[in-house]
C-alpha positions as CSV (number, residue, x, y, z in Angstrom):
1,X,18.1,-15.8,-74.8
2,X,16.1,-17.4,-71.4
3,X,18.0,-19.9,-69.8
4,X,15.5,-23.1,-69.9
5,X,13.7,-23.5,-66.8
6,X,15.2,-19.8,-65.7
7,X,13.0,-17.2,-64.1
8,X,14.5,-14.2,-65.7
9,X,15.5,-13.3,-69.0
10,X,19.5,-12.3,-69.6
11,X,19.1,-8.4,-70.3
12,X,19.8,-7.7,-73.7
13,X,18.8,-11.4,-75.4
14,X,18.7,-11.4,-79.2
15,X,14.6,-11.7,-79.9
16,X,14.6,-10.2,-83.0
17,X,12.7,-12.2,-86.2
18,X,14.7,-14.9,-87.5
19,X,17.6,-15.1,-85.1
20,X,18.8,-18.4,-84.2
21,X,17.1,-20.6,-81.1
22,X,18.2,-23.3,-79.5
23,X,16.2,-26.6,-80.5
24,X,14.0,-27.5,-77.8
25,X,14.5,-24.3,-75.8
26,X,11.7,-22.2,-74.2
27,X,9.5,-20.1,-75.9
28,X,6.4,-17.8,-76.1
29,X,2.7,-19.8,-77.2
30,X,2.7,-18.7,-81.1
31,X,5.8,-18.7,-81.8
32,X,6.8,-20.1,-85.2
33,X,6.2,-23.9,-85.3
34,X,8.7,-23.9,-88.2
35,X,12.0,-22.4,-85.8
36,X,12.1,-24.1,-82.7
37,X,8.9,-24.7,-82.0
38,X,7.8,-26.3,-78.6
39,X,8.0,-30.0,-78.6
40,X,5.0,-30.1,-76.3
41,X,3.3,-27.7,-78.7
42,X,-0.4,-29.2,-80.2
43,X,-0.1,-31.7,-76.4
44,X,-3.1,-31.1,-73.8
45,X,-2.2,-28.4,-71.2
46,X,-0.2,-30.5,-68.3
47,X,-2.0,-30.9,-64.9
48,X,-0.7,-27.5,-62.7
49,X,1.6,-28.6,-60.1
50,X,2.4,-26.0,-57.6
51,X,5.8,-24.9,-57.6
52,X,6.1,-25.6,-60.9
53,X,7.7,-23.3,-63.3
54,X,6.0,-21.6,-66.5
55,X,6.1,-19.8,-69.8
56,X,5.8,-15.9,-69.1
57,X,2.6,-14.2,-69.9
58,X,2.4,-13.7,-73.6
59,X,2.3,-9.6,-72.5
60,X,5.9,-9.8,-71.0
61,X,7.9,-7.0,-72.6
62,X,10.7,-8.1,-74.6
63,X,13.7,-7.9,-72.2
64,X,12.3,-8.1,-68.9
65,X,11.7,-10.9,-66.6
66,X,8.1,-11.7,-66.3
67,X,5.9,-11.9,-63.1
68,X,6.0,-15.0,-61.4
69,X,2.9,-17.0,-61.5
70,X,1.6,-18.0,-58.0
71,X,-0.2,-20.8,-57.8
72,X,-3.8,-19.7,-56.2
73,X,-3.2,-22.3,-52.9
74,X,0.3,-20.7,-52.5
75,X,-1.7,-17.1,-52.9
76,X,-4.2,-18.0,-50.2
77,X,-1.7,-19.0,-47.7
78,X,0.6,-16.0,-48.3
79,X,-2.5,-13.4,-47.6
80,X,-3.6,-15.6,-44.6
81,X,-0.2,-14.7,-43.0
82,X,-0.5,-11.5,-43.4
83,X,-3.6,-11.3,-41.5
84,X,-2.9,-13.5,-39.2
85,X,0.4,-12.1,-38.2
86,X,-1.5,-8.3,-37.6
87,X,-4.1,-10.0,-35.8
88,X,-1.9,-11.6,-33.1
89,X,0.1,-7.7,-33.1
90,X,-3.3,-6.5,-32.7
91,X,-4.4,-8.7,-29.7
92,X,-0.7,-8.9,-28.2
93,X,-0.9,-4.9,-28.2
94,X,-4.8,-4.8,-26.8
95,X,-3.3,-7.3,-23.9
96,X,0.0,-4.8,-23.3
97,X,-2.4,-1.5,-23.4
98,X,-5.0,-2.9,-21.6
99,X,-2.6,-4.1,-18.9
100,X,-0.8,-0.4,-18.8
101,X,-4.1,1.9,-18.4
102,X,-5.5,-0.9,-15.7
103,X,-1.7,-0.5,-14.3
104,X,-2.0,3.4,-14.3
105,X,-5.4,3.1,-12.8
106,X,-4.6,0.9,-10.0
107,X,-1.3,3.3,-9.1
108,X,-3.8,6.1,-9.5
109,X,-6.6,4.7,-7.6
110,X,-4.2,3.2,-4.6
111,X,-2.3,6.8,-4.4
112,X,-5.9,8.7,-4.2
113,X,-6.7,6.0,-1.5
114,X,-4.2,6.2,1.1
115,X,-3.0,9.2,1.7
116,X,-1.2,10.3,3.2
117,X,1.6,8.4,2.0
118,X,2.4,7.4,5.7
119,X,2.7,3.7,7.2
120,X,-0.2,2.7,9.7
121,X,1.5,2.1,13.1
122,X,-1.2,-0.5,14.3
123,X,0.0,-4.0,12.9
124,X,-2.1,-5.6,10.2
125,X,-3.6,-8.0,12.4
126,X,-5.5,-5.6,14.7
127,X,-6.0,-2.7,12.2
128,X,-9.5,-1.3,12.2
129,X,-9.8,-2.4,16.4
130,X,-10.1,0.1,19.2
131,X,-7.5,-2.3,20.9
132,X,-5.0,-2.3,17.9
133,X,-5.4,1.9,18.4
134,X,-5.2,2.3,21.9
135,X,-1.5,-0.5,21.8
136,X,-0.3,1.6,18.7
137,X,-1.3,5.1,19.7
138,X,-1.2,5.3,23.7
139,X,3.2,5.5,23.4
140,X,3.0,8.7,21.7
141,X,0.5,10.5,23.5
142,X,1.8,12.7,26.9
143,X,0.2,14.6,29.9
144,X,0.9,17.9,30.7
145,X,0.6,19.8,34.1
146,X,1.0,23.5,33.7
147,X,1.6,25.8,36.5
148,X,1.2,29.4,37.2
149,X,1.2,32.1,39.9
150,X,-3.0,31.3,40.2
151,X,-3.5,27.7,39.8
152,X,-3.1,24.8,37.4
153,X,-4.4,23.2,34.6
154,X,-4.2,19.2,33.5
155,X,-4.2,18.4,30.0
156,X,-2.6,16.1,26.8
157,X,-0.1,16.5,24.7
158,X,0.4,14.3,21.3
159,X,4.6,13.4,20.7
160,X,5.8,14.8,17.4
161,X,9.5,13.8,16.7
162,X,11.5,11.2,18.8
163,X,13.6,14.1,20.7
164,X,10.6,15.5,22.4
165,X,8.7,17.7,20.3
166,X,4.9,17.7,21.8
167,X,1.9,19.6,20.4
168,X,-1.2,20.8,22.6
169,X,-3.7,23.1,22.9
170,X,-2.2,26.7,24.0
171,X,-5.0,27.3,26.5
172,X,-3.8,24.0,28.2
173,X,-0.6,26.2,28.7
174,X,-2.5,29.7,29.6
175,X,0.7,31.7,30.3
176,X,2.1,28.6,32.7
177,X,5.6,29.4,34.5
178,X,6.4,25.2,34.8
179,X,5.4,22.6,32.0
180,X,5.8,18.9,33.4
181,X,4.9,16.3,31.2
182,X,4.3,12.6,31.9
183,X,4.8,9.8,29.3
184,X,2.9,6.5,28.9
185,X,5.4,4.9,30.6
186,X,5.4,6.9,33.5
187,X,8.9,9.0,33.0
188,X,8.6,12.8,34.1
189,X,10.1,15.3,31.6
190,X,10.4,19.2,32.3
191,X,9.3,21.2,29.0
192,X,9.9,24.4,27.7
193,X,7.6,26.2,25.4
194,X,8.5,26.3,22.1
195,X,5.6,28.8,20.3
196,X,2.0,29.3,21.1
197,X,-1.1,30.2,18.5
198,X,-4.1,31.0,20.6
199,X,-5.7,32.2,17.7
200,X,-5.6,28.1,16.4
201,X,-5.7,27.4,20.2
202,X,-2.0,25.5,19.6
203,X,1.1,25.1,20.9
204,X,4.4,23.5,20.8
205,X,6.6,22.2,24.0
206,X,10.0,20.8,23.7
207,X,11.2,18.0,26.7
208,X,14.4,18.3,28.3
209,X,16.8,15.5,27.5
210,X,14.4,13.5,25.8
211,X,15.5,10.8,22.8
212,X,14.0,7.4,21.6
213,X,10.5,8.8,22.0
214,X,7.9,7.3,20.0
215,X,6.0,9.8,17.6
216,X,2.9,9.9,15.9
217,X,1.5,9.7,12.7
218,X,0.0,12.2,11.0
219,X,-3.0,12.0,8.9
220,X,-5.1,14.0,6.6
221,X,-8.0,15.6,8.1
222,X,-9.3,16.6,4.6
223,X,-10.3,12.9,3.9
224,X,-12.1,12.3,7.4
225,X,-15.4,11.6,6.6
226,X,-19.1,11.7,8.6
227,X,-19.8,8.4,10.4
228,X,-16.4,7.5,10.6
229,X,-14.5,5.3,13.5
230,X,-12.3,7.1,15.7
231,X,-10.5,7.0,18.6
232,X,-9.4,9.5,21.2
233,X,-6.8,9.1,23.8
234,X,-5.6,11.9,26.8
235,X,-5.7,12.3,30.4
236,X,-8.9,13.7,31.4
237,X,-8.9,14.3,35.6
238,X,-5.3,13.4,35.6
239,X,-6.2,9.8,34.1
240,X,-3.1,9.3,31.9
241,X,-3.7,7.4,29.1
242,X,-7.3,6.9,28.8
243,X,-9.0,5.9,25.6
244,X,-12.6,6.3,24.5
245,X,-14.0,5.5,21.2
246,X,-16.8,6.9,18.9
247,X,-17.5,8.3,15.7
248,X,-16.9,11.5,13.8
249,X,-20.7,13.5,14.0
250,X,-20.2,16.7,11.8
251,X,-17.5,18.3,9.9
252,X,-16.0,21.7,9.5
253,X,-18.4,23.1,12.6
254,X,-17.6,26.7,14.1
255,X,-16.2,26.5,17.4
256,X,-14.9,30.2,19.3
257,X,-13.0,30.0,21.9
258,X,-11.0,31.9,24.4
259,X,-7.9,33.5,22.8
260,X,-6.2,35.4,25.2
261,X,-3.4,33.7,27.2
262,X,-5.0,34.8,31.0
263,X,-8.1,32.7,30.0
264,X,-6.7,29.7,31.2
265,X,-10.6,28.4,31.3
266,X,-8.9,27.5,34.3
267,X,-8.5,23.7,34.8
268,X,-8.0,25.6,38.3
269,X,-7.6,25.9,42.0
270,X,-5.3,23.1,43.9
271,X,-4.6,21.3,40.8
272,X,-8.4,20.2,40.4
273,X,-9.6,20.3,36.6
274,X,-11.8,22.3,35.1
275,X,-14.0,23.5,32.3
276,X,-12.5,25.2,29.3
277,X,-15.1,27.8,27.9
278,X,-16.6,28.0,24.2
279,X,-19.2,28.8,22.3
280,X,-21.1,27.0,19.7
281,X,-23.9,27.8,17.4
282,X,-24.7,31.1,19.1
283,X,-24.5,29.2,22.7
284,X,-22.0,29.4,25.0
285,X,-20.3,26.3,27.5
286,X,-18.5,26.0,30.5
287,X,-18.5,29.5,31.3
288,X,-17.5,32.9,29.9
289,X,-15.1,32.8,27.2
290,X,-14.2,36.0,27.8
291,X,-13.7,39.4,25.2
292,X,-11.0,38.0,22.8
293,X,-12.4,35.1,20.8
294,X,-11.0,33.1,18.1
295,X,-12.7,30.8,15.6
296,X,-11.7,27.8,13.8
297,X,-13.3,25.0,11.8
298,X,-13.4,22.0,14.0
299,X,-14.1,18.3,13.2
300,X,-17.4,16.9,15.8
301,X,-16.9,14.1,18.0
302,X,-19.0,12.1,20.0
303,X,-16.2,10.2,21.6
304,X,-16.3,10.7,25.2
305,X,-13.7,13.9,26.0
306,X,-13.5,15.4,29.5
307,X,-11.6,18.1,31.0
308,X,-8.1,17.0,30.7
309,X,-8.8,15.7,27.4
310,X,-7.8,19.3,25.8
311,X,-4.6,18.7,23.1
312,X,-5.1,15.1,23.0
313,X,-5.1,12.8,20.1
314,X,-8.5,11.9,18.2
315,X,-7.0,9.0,15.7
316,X,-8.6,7.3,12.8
317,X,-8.7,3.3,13.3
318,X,-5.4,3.1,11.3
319,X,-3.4,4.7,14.0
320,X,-3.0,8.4,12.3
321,X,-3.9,11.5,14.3
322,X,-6.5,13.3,12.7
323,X,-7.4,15.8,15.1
324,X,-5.8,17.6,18.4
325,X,-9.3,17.6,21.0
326,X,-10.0,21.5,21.8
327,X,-13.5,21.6,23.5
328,X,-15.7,19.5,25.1
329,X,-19.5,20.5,26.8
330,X,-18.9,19.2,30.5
331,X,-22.5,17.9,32.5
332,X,-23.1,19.6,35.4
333,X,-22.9,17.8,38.8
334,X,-26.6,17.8,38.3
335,X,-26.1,15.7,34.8
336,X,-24.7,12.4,34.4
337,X,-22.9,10.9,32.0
338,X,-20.8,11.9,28.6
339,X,-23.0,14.2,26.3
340,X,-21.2,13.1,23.4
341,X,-20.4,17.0,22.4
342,X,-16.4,17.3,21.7
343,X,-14.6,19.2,18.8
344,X,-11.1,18.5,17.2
345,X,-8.7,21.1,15.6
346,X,-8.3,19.4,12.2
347,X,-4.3,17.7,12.2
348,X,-4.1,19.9,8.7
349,X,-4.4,23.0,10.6
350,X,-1.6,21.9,12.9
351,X,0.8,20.9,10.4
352,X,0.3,24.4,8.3
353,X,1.3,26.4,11.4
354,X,3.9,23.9,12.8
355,X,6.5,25.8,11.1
356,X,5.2,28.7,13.0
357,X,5.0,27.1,16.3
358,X,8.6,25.9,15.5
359,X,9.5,29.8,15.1
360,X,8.8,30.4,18.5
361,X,5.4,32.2,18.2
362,X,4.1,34.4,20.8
363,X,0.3,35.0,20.5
């Protein structure tokens, strides 16, 4: 039988015809006004009241608890919430994916940007100035004094680790018997030749004793662009230390040079500097360069370089080395001025055969 004012029905009630209700008790519309009939039956229909309880649908199988009966306000806000809660999911989760991909694109974008994952050494405040170069740079750049049997030659060197490791140009060595080198601050260091490349025109020297030397950073000459800022430093006629500034004026341009270790393109007699020889778009400069040639792809400069200039650094204006300076065209005494006409081996090139130079190579 239903418990009055229950929402369920006890499984298993007695509802068969003619069994016994209780006076007053619940029942189906059209039941039997004679056995227990409704005391409210033959009234008006109450007002609804939400919350309220009610008969079970006339349809309700005997035995089972009928569906409860929602009032239609209570129905509206129960589907609102619904909504309403997948809606704010929906937005939360269009905030957090947005946020990631913008995230991923940033990291992306930033890591594409700077490359080569190494710190600028010029300070924040004068990053992008000649001046900020020059004070960064100038410590780890070198000049080198190589002497043989039939002269000298004067050119730069660019410091690689702290305990003396110094890249140049090989023909800036040409075979020498004595390597002196000269830092920025003026300390004298005998070096001994590591490896040479003249077919890349490079070589690595090692100072004696040397420790707490400042090295340079390396760049990445594959995003050095036309039009560019840069700065080159080296110690052309001796002049230790001097820095000129310009831009980058072509890229990837075929420079030959001298590759033979007797073509000193003699920065010659008594010490006095000289021209080192190459050709250029069919033309040659500064003199023979000789049978044995070697050419490489070399980044155009028209930053001052002069003869003593050769395996210095040409810098970017965050203070990385993106270049070693090979070959400049030197005016005749007839000519005055800088032609603006200097090449860089690409700082990419150097660091693929570093391990090479490192080896000790002879050639």
């Amino acid at each position: 039988m239903f418990t009055t004012g229950g929402d369920a029905a006890t499984a298993g009630a007695d509802t068969t015809a003619g069994a016994d209700t209780t006076p007053g008790a619940d029942t189906t519309p059209g039941a039997d006004p004679g056995t227990g009939a409704d005391p409210g039956a033959g009234q008006p229909p109450a007002a609804h009241t939400p919350g309220a309880h009610h008969p079970p649908p006339p349809y309700a199988p005997p035995g089972y608890p009928a569906p409860p009966v929602i009032p239609p306000a209570a129905r509206r806000r129960r589907s609102r919430r619904p909504v309403a809660l997948l809606a704010a999911v929906a937005i939360v989760a269009a905030a957090v994916g947005g946020g990631t991909a913008y995230g991923i694109q940033e990291l992306t974008t930033e890591a594409s940007a700077s490359a080569p994952a190494a710190v600028s050494p010029v300070s924040a405040g004068n990053r992008g100035t000649v001046a900020g170069v020059a004070e960064a740079v100038t410590p780890s750049t070198v000049e080198i004094k190589a002497a043989t049997g039939a002269g000298a030659s004067t050119g730069s060197g660019v410091i690689l680790t702290s305990d003396g490791e110094v890249v140049t140009n090989s023909h800036v060595l040409g075979g020498a018997d004595t390597v002196q080198v000269t830092t920025s601050d003026r300390k004298k260091y005998t070096a001994d030749v590591v490896g040479t490349d003249s077919k890349k025109d490079l070589a690595l020297i090692k100072l004696r004793d040397a420790s707490g030397l400042k090295a340079a950073t390396l760049g990445d000459s594959e995003r050095v662009r036309v039009g560019q800022e840069v700065v080159a430093i080296g110690s052309p006629g001796g002049l230790t230390g001097t820095v000129t500034s310009g831009i980058v004026s072509a890229l990837d341009r075929d420079v030959t040079v001298a590759a033979e270790q007797d073509q000193q393109g003699r920065q010659g007699q008594q010490g006095q500097p000289g021209d080192w020889p190459f050709e250029f778009g069919g033309r040659e400069f500064n003199g023979d360069t000789g049978s044995s040639t070697t050419t490489y792809k070399a980044i155009q400069t028209d930053a001052s370089l002069n003869p003593g200039n050769s395996g210095g650094a040409l810098i970017d204006m965050n203070g990385a080395v993106i270049g070693i300076n090979s070959a400049m065209y030197s005016a005749s005494s007839a000519e005055a001025g800088s032609v603006g006409l200097g090449f860089a081996i690409p700082v990419n090139t150097l660091k693929a055969d570093l391990s090479v130079l490192r080896a000790g190579a002879d050639g």
